[in-house]
Each structure stands twice: as C-alpha cells, then as structure tokens.
N, CA, C and O of each residue as an XYZ file, in Angstrom:
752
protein
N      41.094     46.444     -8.893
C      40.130     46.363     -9.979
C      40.897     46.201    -11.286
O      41.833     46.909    -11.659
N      40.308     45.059    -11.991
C      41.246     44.345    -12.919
C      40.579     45.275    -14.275
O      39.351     45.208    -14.215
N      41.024     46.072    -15.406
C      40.107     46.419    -16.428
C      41.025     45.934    -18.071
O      42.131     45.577    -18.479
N      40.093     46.140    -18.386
C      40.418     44.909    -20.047
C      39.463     45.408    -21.271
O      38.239     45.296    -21.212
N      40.361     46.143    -22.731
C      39.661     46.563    -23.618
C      39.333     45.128    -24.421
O      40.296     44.435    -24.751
N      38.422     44.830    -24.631
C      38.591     43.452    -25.700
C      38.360     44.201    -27.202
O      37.460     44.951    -27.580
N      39.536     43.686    -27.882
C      39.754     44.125    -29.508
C      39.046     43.760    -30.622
O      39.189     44.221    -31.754
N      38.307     42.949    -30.277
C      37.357     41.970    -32.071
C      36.175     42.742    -31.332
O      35.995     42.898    -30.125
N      35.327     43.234    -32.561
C      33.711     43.684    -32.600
C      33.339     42.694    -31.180
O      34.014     41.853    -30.586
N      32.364     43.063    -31.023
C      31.843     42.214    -30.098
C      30.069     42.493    -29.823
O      29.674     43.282    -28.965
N      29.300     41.832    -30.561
C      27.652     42.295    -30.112
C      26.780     42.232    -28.594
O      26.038     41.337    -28.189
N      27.058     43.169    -28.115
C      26.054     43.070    -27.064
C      24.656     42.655    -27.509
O      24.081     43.046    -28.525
N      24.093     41.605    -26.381
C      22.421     41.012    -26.272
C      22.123     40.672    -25.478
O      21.106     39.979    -25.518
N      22.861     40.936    -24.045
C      22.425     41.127    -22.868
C      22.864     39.800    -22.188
O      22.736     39.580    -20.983
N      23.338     39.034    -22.994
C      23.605     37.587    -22.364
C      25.062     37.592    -21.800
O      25.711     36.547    -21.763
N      25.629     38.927    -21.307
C      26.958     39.177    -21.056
C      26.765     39.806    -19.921
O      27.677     40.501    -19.473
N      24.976     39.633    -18.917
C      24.986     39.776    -18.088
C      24.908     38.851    -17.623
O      23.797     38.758    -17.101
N      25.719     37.676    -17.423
C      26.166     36.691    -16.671
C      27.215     36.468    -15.447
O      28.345     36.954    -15.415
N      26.656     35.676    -14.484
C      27.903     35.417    -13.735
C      28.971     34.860    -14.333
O      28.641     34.226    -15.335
N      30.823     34.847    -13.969
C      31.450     34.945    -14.798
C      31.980     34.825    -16.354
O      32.739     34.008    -16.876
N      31.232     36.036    -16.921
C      31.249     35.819    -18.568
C      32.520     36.741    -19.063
O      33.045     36.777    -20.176
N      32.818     37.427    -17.945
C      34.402     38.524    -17.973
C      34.922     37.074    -17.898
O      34.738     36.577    -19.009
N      35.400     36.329    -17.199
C      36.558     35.398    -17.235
C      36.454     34.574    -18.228
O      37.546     34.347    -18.750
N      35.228     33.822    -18.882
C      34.687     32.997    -19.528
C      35.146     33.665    -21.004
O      35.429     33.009    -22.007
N      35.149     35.310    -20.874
C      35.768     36.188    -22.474
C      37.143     36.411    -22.162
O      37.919     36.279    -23.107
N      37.650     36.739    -20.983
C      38.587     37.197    -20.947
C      39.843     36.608    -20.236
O      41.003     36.776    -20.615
N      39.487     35.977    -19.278
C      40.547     34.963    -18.476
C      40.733     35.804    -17.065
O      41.408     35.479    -16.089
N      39.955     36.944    -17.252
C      39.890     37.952    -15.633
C      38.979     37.296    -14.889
O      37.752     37.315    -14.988
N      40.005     36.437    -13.775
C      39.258     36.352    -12.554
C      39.029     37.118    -11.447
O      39.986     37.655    -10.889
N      38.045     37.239    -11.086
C      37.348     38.539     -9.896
C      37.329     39.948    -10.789
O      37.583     40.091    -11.985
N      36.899     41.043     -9.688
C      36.198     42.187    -10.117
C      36.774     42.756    -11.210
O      37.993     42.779    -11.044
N      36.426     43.258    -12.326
C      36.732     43.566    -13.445
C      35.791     44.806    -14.543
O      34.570     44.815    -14.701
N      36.355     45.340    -14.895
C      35.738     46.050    -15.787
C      36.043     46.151    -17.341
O      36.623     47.213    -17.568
N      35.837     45.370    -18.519
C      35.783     45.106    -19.521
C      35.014     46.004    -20.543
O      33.784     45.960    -20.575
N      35.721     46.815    -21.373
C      35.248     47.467    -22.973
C      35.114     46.900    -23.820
O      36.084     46.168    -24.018
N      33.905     46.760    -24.949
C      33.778     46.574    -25.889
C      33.463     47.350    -26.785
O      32.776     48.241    -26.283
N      33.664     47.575    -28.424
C      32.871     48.187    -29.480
C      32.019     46.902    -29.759
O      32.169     45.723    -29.435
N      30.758     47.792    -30.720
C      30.096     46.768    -31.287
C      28.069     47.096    -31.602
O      27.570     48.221    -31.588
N      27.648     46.393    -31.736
C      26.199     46.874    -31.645
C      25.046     46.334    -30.671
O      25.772     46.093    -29.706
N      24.377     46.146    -30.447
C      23.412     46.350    -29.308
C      22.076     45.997    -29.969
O      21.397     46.737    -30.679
N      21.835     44.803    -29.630
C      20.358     43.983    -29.902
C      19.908     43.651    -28.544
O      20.823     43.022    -28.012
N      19.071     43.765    -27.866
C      18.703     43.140    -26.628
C      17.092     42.312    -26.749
O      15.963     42.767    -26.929
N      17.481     41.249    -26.605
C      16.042     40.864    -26.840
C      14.854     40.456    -26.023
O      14.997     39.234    -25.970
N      13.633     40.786    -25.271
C      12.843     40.607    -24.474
C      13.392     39.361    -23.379
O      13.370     39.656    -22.184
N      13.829     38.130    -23.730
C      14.568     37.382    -23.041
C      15.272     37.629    -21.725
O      15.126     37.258    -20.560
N      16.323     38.627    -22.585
C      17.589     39.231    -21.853
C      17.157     40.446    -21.186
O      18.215     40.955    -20.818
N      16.210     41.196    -20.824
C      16.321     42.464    -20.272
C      16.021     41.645    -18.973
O      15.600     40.549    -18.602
N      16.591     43.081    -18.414
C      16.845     43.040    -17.060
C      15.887     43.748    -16.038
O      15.678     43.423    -14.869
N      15.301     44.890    -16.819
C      15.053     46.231    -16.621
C      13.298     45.771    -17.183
O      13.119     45.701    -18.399
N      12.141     45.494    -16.261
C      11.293     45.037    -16.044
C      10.647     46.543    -17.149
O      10.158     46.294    -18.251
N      10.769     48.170    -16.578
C      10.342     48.664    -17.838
C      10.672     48.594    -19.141
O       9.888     49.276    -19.801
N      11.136     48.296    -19.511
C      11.808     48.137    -20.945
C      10.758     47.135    -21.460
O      10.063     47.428    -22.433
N      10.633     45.965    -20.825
C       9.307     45.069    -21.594
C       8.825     45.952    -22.485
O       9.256     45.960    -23.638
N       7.882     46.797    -22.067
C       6.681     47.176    -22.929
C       7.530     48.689    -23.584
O       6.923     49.682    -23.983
N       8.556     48.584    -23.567
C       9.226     49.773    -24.210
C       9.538     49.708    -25.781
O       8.929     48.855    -26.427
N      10.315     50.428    -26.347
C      10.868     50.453    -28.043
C      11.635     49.419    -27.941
O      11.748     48.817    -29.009
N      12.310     48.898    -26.916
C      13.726     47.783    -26.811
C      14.666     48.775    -26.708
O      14.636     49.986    -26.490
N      15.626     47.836    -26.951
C      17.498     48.356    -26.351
C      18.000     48.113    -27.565
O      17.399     47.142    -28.024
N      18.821     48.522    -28.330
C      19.370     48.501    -29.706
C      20.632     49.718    -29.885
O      20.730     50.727    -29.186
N      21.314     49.421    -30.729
C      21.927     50.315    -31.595
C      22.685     49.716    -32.810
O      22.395     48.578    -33.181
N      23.580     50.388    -33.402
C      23.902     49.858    -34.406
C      25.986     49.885    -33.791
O      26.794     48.956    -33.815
N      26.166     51.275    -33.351
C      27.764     51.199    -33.174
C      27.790     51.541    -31.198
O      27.227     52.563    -30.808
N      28.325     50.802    -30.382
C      28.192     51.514    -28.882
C      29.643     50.836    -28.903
O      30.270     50.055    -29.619
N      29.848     51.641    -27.601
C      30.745     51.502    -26.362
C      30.298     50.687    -25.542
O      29.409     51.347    -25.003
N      30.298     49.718    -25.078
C      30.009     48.486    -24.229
C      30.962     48.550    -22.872
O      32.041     48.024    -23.144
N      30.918     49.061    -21.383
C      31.301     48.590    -20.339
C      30.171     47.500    -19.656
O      28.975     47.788    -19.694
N      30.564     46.439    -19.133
C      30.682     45.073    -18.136
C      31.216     45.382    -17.036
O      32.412     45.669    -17.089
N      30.728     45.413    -16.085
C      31.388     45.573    -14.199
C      31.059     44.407    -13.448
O      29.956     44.332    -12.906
N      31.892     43.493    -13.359
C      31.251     42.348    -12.715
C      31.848     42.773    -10.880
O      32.856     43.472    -10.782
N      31.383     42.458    -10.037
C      32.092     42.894     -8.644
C      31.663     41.486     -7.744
O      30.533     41.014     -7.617
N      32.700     41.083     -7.280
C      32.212     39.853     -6.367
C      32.124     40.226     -4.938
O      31.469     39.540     -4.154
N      32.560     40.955     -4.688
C      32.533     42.090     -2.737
C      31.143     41.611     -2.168
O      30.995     40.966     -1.130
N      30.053     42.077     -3.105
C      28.652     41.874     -2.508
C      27.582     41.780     -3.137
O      26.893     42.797     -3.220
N      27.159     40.643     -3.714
C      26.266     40.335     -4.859
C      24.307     41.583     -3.873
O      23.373     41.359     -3.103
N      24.636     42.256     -4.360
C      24.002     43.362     -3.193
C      23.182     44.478     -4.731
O      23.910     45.217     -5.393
N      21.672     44.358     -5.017
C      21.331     45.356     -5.936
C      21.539     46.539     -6.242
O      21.939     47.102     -7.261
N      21.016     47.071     -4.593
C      21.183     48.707     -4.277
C      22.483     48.807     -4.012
O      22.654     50.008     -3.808
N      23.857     48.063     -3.854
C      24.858     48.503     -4.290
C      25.575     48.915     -5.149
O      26.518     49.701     -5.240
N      24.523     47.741     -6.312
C      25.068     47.543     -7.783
C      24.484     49.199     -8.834
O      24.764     49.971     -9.751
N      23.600     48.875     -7.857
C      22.676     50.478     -8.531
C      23.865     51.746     -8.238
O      24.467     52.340     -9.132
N      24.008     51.960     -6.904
C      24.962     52.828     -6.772
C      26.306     52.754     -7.607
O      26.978     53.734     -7.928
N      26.505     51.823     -7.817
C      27.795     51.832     -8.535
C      27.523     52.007    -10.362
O      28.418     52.038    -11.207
N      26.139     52.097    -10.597
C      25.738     52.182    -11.948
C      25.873     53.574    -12.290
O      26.208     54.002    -13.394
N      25.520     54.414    -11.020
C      25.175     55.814    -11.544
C      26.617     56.322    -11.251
O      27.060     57.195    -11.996
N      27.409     55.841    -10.207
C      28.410     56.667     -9.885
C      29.567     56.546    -11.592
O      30.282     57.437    -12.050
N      29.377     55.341    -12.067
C      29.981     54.939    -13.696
C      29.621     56.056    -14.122
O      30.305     57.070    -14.252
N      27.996     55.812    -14.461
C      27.494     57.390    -15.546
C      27.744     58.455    -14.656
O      26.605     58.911    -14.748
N      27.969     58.767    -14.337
C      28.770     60.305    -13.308
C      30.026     60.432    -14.001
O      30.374     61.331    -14.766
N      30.678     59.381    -13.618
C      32.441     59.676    -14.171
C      32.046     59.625    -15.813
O      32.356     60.654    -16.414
N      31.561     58.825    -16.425
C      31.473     58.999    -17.942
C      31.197     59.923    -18.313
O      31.460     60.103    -19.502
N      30.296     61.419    -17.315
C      29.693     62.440    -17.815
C      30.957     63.684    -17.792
O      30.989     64.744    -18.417
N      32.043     63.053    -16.738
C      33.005     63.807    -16.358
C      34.464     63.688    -17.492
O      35.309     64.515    -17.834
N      34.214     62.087    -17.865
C      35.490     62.037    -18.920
C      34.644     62.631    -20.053
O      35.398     63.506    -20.479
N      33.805     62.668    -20.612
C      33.104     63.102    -21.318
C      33.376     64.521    -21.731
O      33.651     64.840    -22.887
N      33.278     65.399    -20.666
C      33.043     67.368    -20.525
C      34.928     66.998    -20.397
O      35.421     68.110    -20.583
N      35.504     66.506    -20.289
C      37.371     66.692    -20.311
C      37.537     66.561    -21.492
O      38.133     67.485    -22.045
N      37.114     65.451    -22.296
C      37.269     65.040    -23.456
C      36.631     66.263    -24.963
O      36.981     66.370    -26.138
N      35.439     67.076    -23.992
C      34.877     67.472    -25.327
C      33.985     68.840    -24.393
O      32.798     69.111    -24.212
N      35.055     69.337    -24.047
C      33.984     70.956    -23.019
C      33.412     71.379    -23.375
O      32.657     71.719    -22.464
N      32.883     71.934    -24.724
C      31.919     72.522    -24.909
C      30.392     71.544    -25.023
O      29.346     72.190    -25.090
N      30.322     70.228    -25.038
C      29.522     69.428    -25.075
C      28.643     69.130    -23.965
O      29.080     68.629    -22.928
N      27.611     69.372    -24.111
C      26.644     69.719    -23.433
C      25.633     68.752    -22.547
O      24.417     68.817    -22.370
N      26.751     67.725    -22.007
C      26.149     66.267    -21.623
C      25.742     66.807    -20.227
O      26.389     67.556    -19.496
N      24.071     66.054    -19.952
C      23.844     66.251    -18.946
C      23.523     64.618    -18.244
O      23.237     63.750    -19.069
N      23.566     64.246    -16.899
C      23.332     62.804    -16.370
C      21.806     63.506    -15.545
O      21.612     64.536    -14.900
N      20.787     62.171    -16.028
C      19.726     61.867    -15.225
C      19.975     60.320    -14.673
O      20.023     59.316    -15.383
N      20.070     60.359    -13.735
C      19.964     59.552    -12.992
C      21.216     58.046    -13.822
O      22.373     58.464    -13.873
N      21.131     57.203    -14.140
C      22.118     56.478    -14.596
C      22.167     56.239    -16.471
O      22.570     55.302    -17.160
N      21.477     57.731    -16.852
C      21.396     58.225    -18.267
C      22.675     59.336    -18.719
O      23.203     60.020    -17.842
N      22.976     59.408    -19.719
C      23.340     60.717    -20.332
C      22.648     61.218    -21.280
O      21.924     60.422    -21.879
N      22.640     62.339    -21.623
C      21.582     63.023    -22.748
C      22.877     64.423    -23.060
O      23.658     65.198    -22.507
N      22.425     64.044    -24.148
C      23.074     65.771    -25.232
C      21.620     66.229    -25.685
O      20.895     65.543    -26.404
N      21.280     67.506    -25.160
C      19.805     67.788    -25.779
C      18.619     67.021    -25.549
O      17.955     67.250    -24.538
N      18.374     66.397    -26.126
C      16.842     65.426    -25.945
C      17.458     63.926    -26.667
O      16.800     62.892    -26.545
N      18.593     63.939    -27.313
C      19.307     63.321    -27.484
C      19.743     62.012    -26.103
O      20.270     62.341    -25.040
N      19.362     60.536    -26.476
C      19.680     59.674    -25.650
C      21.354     58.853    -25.811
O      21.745     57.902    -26.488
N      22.021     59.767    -24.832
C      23.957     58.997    -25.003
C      23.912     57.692    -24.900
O      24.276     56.890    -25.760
N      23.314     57.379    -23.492
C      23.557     55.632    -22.945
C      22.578     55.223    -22.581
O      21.547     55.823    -22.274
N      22.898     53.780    -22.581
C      22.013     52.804    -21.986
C      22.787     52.313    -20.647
O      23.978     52.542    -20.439
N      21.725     51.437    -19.567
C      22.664     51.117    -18.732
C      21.539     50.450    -17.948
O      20.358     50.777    -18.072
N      22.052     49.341    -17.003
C      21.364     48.580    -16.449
C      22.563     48.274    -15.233
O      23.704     48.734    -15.273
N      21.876     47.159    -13.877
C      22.521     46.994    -12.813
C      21.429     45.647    -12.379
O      20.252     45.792    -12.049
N      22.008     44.623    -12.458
C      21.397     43.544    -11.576
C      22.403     42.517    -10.631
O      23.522     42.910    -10.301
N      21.995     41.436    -10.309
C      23.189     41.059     -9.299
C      22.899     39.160     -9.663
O      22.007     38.932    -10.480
N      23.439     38.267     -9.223
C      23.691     36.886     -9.325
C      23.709     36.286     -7.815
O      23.399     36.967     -6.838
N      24.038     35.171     -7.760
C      23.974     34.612     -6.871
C      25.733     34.879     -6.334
O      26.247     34.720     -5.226
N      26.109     35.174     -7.172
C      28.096     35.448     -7.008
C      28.433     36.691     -7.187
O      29.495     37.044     -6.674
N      27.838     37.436     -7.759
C      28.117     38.723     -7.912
C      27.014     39.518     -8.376
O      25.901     39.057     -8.628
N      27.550     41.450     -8.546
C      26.964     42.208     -8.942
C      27.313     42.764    -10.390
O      28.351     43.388    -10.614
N      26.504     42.525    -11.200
C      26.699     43.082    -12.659
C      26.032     44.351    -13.486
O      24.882     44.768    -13.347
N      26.957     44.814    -14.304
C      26.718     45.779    -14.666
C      26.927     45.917    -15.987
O      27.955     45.382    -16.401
N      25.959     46.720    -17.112
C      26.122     46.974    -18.385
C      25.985     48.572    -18.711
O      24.930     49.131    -19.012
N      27.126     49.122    -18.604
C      26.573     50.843    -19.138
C      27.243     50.980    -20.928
O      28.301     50.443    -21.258
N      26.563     51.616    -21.677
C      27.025     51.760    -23.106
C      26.670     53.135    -23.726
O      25.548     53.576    -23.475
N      27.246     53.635    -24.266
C      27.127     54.555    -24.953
C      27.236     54.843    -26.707
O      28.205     54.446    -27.354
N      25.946     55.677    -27.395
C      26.313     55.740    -28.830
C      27.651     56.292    -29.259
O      28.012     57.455    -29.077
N      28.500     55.134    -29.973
C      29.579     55.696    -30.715
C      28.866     56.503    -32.266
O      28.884     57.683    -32.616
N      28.497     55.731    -32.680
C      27.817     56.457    -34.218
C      26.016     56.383    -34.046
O      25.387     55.481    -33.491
N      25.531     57.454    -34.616
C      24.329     57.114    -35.028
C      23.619     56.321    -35.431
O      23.971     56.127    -36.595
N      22.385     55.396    -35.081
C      22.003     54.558    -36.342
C      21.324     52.987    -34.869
O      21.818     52.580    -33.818
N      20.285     52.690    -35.504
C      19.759     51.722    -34.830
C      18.920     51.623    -33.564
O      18.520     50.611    -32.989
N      18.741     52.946    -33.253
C      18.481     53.045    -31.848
C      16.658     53.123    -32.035
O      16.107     53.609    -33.023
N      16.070     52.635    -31.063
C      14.294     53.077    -31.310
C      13.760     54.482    -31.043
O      12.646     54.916    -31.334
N      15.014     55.267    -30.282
C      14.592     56.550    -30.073
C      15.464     57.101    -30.717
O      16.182     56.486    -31.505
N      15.576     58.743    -30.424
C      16.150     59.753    -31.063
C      17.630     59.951    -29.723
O      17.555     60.242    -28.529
N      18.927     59.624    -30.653
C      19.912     59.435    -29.937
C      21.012     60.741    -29.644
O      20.522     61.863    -29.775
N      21.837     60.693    -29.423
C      23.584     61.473    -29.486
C      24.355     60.359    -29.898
O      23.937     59.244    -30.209
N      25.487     60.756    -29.870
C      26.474     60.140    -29.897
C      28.022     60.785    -29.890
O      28.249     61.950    -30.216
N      29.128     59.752    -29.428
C      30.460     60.333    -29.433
C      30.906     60.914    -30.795
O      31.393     62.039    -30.896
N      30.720     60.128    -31.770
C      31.011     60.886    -33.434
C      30.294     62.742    -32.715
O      31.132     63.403    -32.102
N      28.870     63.358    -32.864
C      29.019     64.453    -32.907
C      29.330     65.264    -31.412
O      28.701     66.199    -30.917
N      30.264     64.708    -31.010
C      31.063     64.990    -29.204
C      32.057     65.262    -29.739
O      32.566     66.130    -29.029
N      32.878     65.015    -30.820
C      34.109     64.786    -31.601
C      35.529     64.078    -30.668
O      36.674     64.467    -30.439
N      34.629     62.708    -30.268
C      34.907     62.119    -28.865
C      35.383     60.666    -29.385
O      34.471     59.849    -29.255
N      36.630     60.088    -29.971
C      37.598     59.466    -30.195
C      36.582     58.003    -28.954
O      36.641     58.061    -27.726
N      35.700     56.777    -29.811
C      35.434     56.052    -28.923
C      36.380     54.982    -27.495
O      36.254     54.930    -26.272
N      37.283     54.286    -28.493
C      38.370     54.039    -27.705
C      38.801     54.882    -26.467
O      38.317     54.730    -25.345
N      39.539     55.576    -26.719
C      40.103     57.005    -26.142
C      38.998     57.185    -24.524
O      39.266     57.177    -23.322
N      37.617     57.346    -25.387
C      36.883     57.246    -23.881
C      36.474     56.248    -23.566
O      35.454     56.581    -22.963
N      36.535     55.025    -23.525
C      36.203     53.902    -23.057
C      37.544     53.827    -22.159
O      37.392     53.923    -20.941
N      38.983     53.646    -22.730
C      40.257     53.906    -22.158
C      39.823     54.833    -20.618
O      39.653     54.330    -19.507
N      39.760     55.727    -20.845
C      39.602     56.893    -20.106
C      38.804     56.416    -18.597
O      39.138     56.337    -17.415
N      37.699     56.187    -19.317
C      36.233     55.567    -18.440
C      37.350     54.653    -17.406
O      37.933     54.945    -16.362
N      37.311     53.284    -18.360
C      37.697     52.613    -17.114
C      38.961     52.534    -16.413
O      39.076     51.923    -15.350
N      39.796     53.067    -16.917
C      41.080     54.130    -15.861
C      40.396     54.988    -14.567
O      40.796     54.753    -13.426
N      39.607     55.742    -14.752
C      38.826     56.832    -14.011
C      38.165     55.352    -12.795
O      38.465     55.127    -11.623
N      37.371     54.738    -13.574
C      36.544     53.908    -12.702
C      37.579     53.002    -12.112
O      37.819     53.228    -10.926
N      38.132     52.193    -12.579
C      39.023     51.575    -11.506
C      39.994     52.121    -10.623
O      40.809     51.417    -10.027
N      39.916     53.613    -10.503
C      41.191     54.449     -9.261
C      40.109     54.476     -8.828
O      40.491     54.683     -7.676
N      38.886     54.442     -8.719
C      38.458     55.169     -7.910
C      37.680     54.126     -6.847
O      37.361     54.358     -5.681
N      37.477     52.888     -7.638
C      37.047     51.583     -6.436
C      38.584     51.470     -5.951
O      38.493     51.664     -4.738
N      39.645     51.306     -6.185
C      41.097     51.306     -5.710
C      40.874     52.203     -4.019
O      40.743     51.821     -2.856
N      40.930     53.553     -4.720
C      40.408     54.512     -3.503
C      39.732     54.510     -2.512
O      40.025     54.846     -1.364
N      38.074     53.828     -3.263
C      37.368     53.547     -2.215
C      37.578     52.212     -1.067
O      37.133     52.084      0.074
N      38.466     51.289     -1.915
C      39.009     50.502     -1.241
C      39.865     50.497      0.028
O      39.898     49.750      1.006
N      40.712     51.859     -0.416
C      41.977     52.161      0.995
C      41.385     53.400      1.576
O      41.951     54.117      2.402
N      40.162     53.598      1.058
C      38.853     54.855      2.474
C      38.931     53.537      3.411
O      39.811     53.401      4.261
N      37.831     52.499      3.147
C      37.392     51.348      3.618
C      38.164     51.470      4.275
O      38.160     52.496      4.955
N      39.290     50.458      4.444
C      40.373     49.988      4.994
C      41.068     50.520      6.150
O      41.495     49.979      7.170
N      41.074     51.916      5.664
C      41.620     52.629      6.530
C      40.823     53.495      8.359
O      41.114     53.949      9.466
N      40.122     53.297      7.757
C      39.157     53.491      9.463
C      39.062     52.632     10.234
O      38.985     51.413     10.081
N      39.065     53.369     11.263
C      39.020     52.594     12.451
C      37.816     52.594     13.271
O      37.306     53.713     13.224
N      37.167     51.801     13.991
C      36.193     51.384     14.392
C      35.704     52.045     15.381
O      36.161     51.530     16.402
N      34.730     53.276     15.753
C      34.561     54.246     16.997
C      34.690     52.972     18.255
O      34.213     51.840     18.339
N      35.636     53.844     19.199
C      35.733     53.181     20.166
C      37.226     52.321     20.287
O      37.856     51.733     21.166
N      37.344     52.582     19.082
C      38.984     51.210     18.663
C      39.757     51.966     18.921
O      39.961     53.024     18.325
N      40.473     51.436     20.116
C      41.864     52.424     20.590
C      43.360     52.193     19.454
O      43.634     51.248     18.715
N      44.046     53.393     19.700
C      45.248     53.006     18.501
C      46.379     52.276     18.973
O      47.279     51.960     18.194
C-alpha cells in the first residue's frame, strides 16, 4: 500500500471520487492512500451518499482529506468495511495523539460531544473501490455543529501522517494473514 501527503491546498468536491484520480494527482499507480489539507464543498452532483441529497450538504472550510483507491476488488461491502475500519484507526491515532479527548466512532463517524469530527463516504468503479474519509482541522463552514483537531490540540499533518502509516501496515498485514493460510484439506 502506496501512501502520499500532497503539499499545495487542495479543495475537496467530491470529484476525487474517481477512478484513477490518485495517479492522475499523483503519479501512484495501484492501491494508494493520499492526504490532503484544504476545504470541502460537495455539490448535489458529486454525492455519493443517496442520504445526503435532502440533507444540509457536505462542506467545511479547513479538513483533512484521505482518498483510498484499492484495485483488489471493486466490491461495495468491502469498500464499506474498509471505511469504518479507517474511522476506527483514526479514532485510535486520535486518543494516542490527544488522551484525554473524548472521541467516540459511530459507525464510519467520529464525534467529540455532539460535535461532528468527520465526514466519510465508500463507493466503488468499474476498476476499483474508493474512498473519502475527512476530518475538521479548524472550525468554520460546516452545516452542522462540528469538532475539530485545533480543539483536540491535534497537530493536522502529524495525524494525517499518523493515519495513513497506521492504515497502510495494516492492509500490509492483512495482506501476509491472506497469504499465509493454507487451504483446509491442503497437505504441507
């Protein structure tokens, strides 16, 4: 698993849920996981996430932007699983990064309080499975009532770094689980 901070602002609008738009930004061919800073407009067009239509929208003003593109198995309910298991580890670099902080995960959410951390979505292509999870770096832009890493006293970089270090050992891992079994019945 190939991962890549990209350095210039960069606006998420959902059109970076494309089949290869990591290589097309970055020159990473195959599975990859890509950081961005930046802000967050999503516009009825681009959602993915059929509730959201009739919702406030997707917005912010400052996020953390991860991209998971995976070519293994353009597969939804895989892509789903691999959405929440992200917000799992983000909830985990998160409480390392800032213990007394009080992040809890619903389902492929984080929340501080009533406070909304991330956004996050999971759909798939005809080539692959894609993924957008983000989190508030600063306050400001959002249609609901947010958190963010500023009052986590949570260095954004630093956990984006973190994130996708954490996330790529651990498809690595799950890679040489895979690999390593043998087939009931398969003599040695």
């Amino acid at each position: 698993m190939k991962t890549h901070w990209i350095d210039a602002p960069l606006a998420y609008d959902g059109s970076q849920l494309r089949a290869h738009w990591v290589l097309a930004r970055t020159g990473i061919a195959g599975d990859a996981l890509v950081a961005f800073r930046g802000p967050c407009r999503v516009a009825a067009a681009e959602m993915a996430d059929l509730a959201d239509l009739d919702g406030p929208g997707i917005a912010g003003d400052d996020m953390v932007h991860v991209v998971w593109e995976e070519f293994t198995a353009p597969d939804l309910l895989l892509a789903v699983h691999r959405q929440r298991l992200l917000a799992a580890q983000a909830a985990e670099v998160l409480h390392a990064m800032s213990p007394a902080a009080m992040v809890r995960r619903d389902g492929d959410d984080l929340w501080v309080g009533t406070g909304k951390l991330s956004i996050s979505i999971a759909t798939v292509t005809p080539v692959s499975s894609l993924l957008h999870f983000a989190v508030n770096a600063s306050a400001g832009g959002a249609p609901v009532p947010t958190a963010d890493l500023r009052q986590l006293g949570v260095e954004p970089r630093a956990f984006a770094d973190a994130l996708l270090e954490r996330a790529a050992a651990e498809q690595d891992s799950i890679a040489i689980a895979r690999a390593k079994v043998r087939a009931k019945g398969e003599w040695r």
